[in-house]
C-alpha positions as semicolon CSV with decimal commas, in nm:
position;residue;x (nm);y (nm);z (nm)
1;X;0,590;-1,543;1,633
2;X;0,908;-1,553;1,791
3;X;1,222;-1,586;1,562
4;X;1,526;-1,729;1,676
5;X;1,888;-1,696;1,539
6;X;2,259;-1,731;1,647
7;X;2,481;-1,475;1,571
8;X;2,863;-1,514;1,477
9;X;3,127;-1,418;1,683
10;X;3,255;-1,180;1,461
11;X;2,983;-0,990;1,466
12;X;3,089;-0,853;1,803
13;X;3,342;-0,615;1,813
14;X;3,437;-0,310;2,052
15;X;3,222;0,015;2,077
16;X;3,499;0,230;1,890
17;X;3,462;-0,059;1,594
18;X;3,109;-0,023;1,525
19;X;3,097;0,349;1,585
20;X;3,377;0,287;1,289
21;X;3,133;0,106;1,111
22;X;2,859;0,259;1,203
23;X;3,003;0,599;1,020
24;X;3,082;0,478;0,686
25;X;2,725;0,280;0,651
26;X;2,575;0,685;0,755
27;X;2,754;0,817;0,454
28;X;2,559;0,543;0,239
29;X;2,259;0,581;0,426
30;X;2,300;1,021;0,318
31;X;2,367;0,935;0,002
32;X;2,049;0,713;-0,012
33;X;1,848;0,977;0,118
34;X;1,940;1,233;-0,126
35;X;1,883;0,951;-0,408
36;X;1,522;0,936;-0,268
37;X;1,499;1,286;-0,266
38;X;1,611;1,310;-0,634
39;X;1,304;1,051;-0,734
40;X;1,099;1,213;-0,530
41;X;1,110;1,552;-0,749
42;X;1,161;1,381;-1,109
43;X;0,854;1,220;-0,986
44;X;0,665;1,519;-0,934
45;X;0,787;1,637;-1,273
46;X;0,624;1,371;-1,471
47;X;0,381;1,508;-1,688
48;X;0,017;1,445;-1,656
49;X;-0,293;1,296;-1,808
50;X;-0,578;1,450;-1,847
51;X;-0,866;1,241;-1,711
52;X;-1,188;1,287;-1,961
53;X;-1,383;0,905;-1,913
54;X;-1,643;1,011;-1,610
55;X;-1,623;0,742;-1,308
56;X;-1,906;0,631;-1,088
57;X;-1,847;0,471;-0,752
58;X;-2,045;0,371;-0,501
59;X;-1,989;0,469;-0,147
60;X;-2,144;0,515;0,204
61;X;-2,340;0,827;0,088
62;X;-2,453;0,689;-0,265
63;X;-2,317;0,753;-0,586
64;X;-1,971;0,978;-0,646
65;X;-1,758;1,050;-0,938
66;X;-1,405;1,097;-0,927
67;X;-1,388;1,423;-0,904
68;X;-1,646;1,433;-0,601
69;X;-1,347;1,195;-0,474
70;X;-1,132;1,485;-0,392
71;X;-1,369;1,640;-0,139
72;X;-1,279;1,968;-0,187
73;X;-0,913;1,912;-0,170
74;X;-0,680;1,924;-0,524
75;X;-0,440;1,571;-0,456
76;X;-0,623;1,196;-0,453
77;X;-0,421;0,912;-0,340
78;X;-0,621;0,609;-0,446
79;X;-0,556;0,257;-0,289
80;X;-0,629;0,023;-0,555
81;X;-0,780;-0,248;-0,263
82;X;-0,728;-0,634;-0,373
83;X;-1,103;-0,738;-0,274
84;X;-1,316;-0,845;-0,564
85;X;-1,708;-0,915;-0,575
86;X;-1,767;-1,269;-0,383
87;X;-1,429;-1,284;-0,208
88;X;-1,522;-1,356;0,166
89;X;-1,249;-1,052;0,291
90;X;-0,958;-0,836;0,096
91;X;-0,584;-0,945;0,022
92;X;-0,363;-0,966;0,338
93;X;-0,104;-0,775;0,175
94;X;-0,300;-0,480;0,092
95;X;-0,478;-0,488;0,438
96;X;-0,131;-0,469;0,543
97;X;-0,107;-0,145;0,375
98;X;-0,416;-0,027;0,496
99;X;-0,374;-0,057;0,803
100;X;-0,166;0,208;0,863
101;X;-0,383;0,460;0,602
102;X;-0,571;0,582;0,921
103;X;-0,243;0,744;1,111
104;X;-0,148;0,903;0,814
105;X;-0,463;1,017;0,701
106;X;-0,537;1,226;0,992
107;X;-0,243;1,459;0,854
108;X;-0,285;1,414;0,454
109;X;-0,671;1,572;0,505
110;X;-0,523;1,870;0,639
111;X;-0,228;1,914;0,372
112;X;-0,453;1,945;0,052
113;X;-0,483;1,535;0,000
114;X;-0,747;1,278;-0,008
115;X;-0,682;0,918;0,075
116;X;-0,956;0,679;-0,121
117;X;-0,946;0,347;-0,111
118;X;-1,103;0,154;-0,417
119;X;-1,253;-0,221;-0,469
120;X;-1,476;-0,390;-0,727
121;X;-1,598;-0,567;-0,442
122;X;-1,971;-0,504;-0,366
123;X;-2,067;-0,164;-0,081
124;X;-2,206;-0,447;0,138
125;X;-1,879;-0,661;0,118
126;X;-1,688;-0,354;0,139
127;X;-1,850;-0,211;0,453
128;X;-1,866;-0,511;0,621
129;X;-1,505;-0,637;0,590
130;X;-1,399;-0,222;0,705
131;X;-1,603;-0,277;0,982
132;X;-1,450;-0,611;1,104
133;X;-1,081;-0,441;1,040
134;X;-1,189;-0,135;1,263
135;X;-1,086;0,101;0,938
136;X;-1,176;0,469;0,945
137;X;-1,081;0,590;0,581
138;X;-1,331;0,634;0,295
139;X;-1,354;0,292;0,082
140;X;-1,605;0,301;-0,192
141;X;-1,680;0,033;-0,456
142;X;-1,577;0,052;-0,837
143;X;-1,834;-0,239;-0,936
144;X;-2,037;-0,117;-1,218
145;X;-1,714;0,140;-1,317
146;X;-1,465;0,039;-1,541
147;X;-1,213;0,218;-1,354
148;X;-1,029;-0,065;-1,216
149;X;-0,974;-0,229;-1,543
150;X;-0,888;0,116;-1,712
151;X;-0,586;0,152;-1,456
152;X;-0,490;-0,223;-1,508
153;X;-0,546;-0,349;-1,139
154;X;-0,874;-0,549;-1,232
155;X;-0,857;-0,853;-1,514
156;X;-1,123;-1,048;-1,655
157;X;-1,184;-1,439;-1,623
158;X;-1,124;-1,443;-1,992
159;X;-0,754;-1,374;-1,952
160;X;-0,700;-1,647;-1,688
161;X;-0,463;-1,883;-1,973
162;X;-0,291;-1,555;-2,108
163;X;-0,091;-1,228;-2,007
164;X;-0,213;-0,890;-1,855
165;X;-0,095;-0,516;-1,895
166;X;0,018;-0,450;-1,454
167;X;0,326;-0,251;-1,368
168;X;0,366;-0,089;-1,739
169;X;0,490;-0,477;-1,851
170;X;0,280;-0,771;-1,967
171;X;0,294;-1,056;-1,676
172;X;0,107;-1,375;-1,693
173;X;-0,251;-1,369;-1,498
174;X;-0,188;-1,382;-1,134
175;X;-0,527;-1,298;-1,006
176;X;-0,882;-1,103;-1,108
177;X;-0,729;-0,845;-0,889
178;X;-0,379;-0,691;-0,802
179;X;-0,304;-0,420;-0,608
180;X;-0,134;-0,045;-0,631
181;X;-0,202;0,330;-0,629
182;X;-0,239;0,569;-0,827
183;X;-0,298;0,977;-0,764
184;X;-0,483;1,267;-0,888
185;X;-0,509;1,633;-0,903
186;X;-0,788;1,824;-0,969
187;X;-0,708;2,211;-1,095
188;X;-0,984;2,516;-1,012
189;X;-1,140;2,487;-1,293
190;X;-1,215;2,131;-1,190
191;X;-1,037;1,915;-1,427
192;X;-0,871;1,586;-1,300
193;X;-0,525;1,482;-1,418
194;X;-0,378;1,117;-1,375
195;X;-0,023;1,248;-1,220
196;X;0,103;0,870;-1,117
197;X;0,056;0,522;-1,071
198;X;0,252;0,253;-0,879
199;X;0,233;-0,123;-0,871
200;X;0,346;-0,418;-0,662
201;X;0,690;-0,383;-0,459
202;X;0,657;0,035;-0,584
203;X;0,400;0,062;-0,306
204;X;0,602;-0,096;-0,029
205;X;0,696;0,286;0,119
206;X;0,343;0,288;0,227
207;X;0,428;0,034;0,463
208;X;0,529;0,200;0,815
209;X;0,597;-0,143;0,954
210;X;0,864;-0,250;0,695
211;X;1,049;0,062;0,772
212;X;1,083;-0,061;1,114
213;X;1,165;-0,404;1,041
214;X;1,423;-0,279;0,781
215;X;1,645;-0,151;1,074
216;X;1,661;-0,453;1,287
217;X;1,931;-0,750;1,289
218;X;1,684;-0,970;1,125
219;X;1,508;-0,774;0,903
220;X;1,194;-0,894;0,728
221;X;1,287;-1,237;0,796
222;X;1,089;-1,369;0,522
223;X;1,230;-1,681;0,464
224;X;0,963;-1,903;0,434
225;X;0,793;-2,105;0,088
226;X;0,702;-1,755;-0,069
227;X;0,970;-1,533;0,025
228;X;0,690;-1,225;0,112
229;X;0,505;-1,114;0,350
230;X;0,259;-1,382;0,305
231;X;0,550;-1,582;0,480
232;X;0,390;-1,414;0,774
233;X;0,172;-1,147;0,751
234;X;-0,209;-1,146;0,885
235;X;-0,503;-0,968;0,870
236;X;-0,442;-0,804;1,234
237;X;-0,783;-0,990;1,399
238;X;-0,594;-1,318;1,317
239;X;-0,227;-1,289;1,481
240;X;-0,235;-1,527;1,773
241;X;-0,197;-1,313;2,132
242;X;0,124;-1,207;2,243
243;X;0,247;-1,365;2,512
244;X;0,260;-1,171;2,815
245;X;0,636;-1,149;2,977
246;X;0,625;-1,130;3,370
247;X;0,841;-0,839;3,505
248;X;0,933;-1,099;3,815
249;X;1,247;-1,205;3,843
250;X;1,306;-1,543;4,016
């Protein structure tokens, strides 16, 4: 997709005026960082629940619980996976996500954390749509658990005319499925703790990509009927090939 746009004049000024400019947005940019580092630690301080319902999912090695999850580490980060049972593949968005859960994974497994992701889709539907995507992260099914609907990412057909609990607020029904994350810790003596959940726009630090696109002229450039990344987001096996640009001059 190539995006076009003219730029105002007065947009263009000398190098000593943007280096002008330049500074004061740094001090905002500092003071944004240290904001973010604030959050970061009162998140860490939340307090904890204490997770006593047992969880069964279903994965490439047959049955796990929750705590089996963790694979011998103490932290789970659990991607709460829009794909539900029949759906021919999983929600662009979170695909989105996950598609950059492999880079960072490679580092989380060897800093005490698990990255899960989690669908009530079927194994079979599961495995096959990972397989298409090229995906190396663990993905295991929540089917016959209730687990999705216990952390308010799953809904029933039944509340299709009405409102559902998602992102701590009652919303009307969207979907059967919606996405977010939640995390775990697991303490020696093997107990697992809920330590935090996050829902819609909360999870869009995951996304490596947006953090690029944040720092360009045109940003996200999501201007189109939806105003998200469904504007133009794809699953990655569907983006038309890039052109290729000759290095010729003529």
């Amino acid at each position: 997709m190539h995006i076009h746009q003219s730029e105002p004049e007065s947009r263009i000024v000398s190098q000593e005026q943007w280096l002008a400019a330049r500074r004061k947005y740094l001090e905002k940019e500092k003071e944004m960082m240290r904001l973010q580092d604030e959050l970061a630690r009162q998140r860490r301080a939340l307090p904890w629940v204490k997770v006593d319902k047992e969880y069964i999912f279903l994965g490439p090695h047959g049955k796990e619980t929750l705590s089996q999850l963790f694979d011998g580490r103490s932290q789970l980060i659990i991607q709460h996976f829009m794909f539900g049972p029949g759906w021919e593949e999983g929600c662009v968005g979170c695909s989105f996500k996950a598609d950059h859960a492999d880079s960072a994974n490679q580092h989380l497994m060897h800093h005490d954390v698990t990255f899960v992701s989690v669908s009530r889709a079927t194994l079979p539907e599961i495995e096959a749509f990972k397989k298409r995507m090229g995906w190396k992260f663990k993905w295991v099914s929540s089917y016959e658990s209730d687990f999705n609907f216990d952390f308010h990412v799953s809904f029933p057909k039944s509340d299709a005319n009405g409102k559902v609990y998602y992102n701590y607020n009652m919303i009307p029904f969207e979907s059967e499925e919606l996405p977010g994350t939640s995390v775990f810790y697991k303490d020696e003596q093997g107990t697992v703790y809920h330590t935090y959940s996050s829902y819609g726009r909360g999870d869009e630090s995951l996304v490596g990509a947006y953090a690029y696109l944040d720092m360009t002229p045109l940003g996200r450039n999501e201007n189109g009927p939806n105003k998200d990344l469904t504007d133009w987001v794809r699953h990655h096996d569907k983006y038309e090939a890039v052109p290729v640009k000759s290095n010729c001059c003529h």
